[in-house]
N, CA and C atoms as an extended XYZ file, in Angstrom:
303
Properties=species:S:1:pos:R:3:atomname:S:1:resname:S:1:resid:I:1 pbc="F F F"
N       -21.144      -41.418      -23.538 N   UNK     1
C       -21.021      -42.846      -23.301 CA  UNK     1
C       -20.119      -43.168      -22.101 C   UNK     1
N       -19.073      -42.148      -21.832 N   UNK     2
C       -18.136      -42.825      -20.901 CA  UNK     2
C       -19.271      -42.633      -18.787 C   UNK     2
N       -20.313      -41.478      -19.671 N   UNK     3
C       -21.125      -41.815      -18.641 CA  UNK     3
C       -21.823      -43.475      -17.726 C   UNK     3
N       -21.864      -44.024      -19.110 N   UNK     4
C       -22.372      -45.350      -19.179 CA  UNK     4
C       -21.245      -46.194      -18.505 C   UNK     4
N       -20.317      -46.161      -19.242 N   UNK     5
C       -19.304      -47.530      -19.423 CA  UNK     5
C       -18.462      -47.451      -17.752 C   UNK     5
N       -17.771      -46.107      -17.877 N   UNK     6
C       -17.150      -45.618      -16.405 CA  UNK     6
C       -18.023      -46.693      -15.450 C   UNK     6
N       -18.668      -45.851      -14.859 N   UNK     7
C       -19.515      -47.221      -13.498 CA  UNK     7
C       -19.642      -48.313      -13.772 C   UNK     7
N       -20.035      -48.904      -15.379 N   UNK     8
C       -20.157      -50.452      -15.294 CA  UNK     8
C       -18.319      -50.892      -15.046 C   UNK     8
N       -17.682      -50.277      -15.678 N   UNK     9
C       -16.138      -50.508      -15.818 CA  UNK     9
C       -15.863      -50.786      -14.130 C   UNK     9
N       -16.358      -50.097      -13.223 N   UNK    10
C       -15.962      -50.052      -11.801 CA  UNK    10
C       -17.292      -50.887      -11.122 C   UNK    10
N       -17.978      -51.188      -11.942 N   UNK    11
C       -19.046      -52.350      -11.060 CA  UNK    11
C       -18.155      -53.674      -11.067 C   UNK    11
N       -17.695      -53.873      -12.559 N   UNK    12
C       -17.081      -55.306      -12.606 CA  UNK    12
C       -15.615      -55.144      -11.752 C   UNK    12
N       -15.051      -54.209      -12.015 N   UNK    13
C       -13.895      -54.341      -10.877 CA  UNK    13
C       -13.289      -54.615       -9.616 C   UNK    13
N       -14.636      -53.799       -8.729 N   UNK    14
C       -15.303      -54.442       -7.429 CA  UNK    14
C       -15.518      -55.564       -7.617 C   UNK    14
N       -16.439      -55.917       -8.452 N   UNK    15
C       -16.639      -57.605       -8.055 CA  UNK    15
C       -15.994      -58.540       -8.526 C   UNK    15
N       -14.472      -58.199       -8.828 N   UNK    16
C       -13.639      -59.376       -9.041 CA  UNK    16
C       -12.925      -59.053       -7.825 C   UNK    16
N       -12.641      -57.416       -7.377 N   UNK    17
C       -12.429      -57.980       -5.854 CA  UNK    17
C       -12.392      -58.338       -4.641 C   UNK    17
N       -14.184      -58.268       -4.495 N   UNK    18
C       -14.648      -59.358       -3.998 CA  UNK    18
C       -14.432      -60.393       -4.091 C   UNK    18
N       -14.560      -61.140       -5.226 N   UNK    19
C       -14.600      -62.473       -5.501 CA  UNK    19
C       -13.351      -62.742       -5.010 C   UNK    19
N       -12.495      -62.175       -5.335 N   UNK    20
C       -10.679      -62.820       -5.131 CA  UNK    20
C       -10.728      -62.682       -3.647 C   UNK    20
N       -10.993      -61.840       -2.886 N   UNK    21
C       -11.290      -61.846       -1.542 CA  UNK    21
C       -11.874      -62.765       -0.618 C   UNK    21
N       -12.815      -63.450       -1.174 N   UNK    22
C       -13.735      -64.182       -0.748 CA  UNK    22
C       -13.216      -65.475       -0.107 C   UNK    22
N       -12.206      -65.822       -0.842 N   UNK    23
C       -11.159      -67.147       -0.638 CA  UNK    23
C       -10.298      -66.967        0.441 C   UNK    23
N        -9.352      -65.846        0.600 N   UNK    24
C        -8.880      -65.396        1.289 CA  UNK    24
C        -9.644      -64.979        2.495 C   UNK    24
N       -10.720      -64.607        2.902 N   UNK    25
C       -11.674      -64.570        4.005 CA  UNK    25
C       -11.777      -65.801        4.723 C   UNK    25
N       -12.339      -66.770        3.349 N   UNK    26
C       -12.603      -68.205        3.862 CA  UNK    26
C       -11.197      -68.849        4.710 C   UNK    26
N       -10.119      -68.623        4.276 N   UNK    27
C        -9.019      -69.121        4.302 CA  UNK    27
C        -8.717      -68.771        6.246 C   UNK    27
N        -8.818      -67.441        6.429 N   UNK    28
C        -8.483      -67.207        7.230 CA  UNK    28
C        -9.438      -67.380        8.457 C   UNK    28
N       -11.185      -67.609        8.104 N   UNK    29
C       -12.109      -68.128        8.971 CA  UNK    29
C       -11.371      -69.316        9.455 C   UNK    29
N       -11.304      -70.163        8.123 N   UNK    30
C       -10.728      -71.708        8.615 CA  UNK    30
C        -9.664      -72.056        9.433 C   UNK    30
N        -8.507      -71.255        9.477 N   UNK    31
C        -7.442      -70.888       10.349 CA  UNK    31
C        -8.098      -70.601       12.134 C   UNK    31
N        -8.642      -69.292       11.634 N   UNK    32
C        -9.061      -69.316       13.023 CA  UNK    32
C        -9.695      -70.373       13.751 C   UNK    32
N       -10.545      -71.145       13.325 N   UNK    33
C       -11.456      -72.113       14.006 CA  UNK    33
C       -10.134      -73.540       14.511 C   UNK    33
N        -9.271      -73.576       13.751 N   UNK    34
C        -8.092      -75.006       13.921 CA  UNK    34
C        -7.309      -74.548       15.043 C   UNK    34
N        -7.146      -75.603       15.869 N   UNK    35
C        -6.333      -75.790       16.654 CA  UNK    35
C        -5.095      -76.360       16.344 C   UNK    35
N        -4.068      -76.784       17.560 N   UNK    36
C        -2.856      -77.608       18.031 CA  UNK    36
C        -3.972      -79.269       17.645 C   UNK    36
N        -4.838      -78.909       18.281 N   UNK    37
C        -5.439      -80.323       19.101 CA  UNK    37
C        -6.758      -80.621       18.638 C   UNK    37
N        -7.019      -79.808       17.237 N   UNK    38
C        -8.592      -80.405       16.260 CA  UNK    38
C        -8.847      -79.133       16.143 C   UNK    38
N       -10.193      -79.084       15.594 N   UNK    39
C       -10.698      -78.007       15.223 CA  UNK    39
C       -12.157      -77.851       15.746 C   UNK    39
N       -12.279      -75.966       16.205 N   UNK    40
C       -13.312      -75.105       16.301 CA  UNK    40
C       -14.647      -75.826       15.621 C   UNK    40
N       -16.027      -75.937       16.340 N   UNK    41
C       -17.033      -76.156       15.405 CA  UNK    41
C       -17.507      -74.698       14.990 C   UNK    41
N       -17.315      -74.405       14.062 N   UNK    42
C       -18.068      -73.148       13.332 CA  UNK    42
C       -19.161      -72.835       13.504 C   UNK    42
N       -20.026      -73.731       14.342 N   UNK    43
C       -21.750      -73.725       14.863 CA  UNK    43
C       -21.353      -73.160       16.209 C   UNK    43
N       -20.569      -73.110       17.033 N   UNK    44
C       -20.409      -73.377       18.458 CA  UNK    44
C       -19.995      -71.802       18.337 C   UNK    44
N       -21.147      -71.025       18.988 N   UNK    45
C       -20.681      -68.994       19.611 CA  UNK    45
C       -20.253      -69.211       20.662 C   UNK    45
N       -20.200      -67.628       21.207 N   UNK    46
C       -19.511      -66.738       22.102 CA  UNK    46
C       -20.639      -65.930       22.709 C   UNK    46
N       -21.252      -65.711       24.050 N   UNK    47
C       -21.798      -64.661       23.836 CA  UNK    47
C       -21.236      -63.483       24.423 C   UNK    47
N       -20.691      -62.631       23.861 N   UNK    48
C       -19.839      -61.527       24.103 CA  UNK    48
C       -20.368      -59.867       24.104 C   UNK    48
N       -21.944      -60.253       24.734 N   UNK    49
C       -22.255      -59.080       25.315 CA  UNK    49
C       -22.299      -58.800       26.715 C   UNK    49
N       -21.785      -60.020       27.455 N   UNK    50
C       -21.157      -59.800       28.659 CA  UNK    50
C       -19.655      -59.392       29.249 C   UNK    50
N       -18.969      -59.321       28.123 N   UNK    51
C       -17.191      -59.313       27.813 CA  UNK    51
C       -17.237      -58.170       27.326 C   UNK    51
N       -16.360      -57.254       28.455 N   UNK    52
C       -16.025      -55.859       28.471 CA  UNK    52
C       -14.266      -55.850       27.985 C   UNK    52
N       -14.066      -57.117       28.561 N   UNK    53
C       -12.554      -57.156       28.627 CA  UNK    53
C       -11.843      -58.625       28.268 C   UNK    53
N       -10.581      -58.714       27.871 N   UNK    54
C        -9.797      -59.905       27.605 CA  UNK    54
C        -8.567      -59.670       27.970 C   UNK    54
N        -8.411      -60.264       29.481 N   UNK    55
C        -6.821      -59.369       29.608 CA  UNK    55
C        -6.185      -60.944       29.591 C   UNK    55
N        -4.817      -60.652       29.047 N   UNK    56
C        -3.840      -61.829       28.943 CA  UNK    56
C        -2.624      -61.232       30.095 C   UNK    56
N        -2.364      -62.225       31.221 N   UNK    57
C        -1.664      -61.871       31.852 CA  UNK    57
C        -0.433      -63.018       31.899 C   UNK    57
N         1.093      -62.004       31.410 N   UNK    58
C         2.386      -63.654       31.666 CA  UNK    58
C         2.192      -65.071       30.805 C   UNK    58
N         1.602      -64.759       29.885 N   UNK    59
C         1.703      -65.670       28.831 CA  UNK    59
C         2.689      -66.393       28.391 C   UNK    59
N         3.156      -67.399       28.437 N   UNK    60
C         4.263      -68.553       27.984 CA  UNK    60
C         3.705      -69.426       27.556 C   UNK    60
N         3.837      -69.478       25.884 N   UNK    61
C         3.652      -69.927       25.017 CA  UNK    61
C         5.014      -71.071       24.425 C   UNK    61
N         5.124      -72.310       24.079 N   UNK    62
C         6.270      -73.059       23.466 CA  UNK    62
C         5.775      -73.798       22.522 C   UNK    62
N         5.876      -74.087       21.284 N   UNK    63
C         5.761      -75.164       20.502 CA  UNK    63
C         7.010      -75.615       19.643 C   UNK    63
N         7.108      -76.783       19.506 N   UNK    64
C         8.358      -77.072       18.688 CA  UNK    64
C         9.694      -76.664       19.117 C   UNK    64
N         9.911      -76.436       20.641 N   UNK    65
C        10.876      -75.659       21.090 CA  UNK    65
C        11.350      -74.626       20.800 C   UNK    65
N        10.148      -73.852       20.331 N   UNK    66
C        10.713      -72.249       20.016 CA  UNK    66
C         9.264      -71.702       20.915 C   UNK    66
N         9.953      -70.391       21.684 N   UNK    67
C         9.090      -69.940       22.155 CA  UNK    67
C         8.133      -68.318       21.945 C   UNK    67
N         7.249      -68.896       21.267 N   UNK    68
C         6.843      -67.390       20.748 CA  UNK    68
C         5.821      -66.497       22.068 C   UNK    68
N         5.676      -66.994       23.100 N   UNK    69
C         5.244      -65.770       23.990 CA  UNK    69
C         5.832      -66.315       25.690 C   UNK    69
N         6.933      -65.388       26.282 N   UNK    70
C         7.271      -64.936       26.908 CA  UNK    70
C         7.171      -64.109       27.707 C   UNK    70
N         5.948      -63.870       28.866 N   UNK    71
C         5.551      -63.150       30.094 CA  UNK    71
C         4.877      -62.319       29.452 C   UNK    71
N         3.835      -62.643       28.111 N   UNK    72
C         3.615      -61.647       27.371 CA  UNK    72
C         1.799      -61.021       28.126 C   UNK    72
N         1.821      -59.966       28.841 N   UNK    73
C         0.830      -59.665       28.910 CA  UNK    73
C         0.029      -58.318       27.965 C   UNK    73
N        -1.246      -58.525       27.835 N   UNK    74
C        -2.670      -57.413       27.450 CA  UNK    74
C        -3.836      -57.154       27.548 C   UNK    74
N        -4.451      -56.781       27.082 N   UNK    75
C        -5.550      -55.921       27.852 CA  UNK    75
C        -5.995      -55.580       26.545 C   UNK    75
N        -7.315      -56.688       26.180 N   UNK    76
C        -8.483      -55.996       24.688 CA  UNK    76
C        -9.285      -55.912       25.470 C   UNK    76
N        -9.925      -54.156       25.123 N   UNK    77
C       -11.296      -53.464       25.404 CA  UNK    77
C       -11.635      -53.799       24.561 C   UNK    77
N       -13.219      -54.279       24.801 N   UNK    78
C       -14.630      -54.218       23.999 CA  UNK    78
C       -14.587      -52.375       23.248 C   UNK    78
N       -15.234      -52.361       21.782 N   UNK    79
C       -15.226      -51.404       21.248 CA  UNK    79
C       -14.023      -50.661       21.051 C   UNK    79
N       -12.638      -51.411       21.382 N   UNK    80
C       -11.745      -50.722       20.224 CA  UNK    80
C       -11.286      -52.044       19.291 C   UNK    80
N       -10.332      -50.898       18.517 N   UNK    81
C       -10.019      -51.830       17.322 CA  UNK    81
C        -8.461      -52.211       17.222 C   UNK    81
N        -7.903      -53.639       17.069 N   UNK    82
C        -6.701      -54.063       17.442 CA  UNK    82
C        -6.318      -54.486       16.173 C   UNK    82
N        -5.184      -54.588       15.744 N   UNK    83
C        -4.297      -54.949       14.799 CA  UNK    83
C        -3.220      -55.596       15.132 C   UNK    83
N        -2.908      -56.773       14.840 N   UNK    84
C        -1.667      -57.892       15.301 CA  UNK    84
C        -0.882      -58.212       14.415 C   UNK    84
N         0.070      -57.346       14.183 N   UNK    85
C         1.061      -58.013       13.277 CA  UNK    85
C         2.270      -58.206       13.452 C   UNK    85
N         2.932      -58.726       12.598 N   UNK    86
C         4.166      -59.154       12.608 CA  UNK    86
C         4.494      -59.907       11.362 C   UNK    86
N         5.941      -60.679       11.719 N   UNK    87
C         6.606      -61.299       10.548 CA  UNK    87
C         5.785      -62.864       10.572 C   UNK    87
N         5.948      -63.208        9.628 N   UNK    88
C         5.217      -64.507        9.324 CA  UNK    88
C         5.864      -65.691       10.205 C   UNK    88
N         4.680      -66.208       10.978 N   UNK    89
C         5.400      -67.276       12.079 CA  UNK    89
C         6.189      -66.598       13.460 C   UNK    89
N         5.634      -65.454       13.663 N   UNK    90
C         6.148      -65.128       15.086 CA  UNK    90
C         4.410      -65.082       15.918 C   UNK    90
N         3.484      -65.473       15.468 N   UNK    91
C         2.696      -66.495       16.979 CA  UNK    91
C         1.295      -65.183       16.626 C   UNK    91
N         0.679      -64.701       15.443 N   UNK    92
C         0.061      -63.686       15.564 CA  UNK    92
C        -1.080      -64.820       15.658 C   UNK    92
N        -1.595      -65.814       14.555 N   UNK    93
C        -2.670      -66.654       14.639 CA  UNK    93
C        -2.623      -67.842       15.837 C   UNK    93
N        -1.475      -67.724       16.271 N   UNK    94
C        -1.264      -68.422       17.460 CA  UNK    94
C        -2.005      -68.177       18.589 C   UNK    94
N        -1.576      -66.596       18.881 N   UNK    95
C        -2.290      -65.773       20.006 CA  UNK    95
C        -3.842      -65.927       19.901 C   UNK    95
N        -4.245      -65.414       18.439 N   UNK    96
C        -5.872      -65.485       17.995 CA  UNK    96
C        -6.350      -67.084       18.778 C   UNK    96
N        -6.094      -67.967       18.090 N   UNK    97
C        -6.180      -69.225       19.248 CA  UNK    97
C        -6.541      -69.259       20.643 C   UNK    97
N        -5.202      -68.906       21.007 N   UNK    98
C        -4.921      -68.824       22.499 CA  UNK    98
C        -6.346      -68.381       22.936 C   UNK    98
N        -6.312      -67.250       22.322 N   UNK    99
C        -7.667      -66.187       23.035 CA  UNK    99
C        -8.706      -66.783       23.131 C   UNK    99
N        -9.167      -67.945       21.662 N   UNK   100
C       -10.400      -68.154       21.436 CA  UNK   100
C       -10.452      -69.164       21.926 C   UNK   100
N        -9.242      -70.112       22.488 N   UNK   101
C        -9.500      -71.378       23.471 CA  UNK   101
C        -9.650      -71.210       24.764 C   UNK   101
């Protein structure tokens, strides 16, 4: 029996975390699309099979009189994979913005 039960036991498990995921996905789509100054239409692409590259050069960034980017330059290649982190409120969904405005 534990033949049986085992996989269903790990079918439903996955799909609660999915489900709990799902919100949190949404959450962070919706983020991305908002601006300073309104919000992203979620209909409105990119076509980014012409974009090899995204270089950010000397970036100065200020809001609220704190300044979270300072001469900050980079360089995203097409086909690798980037990770942006930091402490909460030092400018990571900020930057995402930046890029996508």
């Amino acid at each position: 029996l534990n033949g049986v039960f085992a996989p269903l036991q790990s079918i439903l498990y996955n799909k609660n975390l999915i489900s709990s995921s799902k919100s949190i996905i949404d959450n962070i789509q919706e983020n991305l699309y908002e601006t300073n100054h309104g919000t992203f239409h979620k209909t409105s692409t990119i076509d980014c099979d012409n974009i090899s590259t995204i270089s950010i050069s000397q970036l100065y960034y200020e809001i609220e009189n704190r300044i979270l980017f300072d001469h900050f330059s980079y360089e995203f290649k097409k086909g690798k994979r980037y990770a942006i982190i930091g402490a909460s409120g030092t400018g990571k969904t900020t930057l995402v913005k930046l890029i996508l405005n």
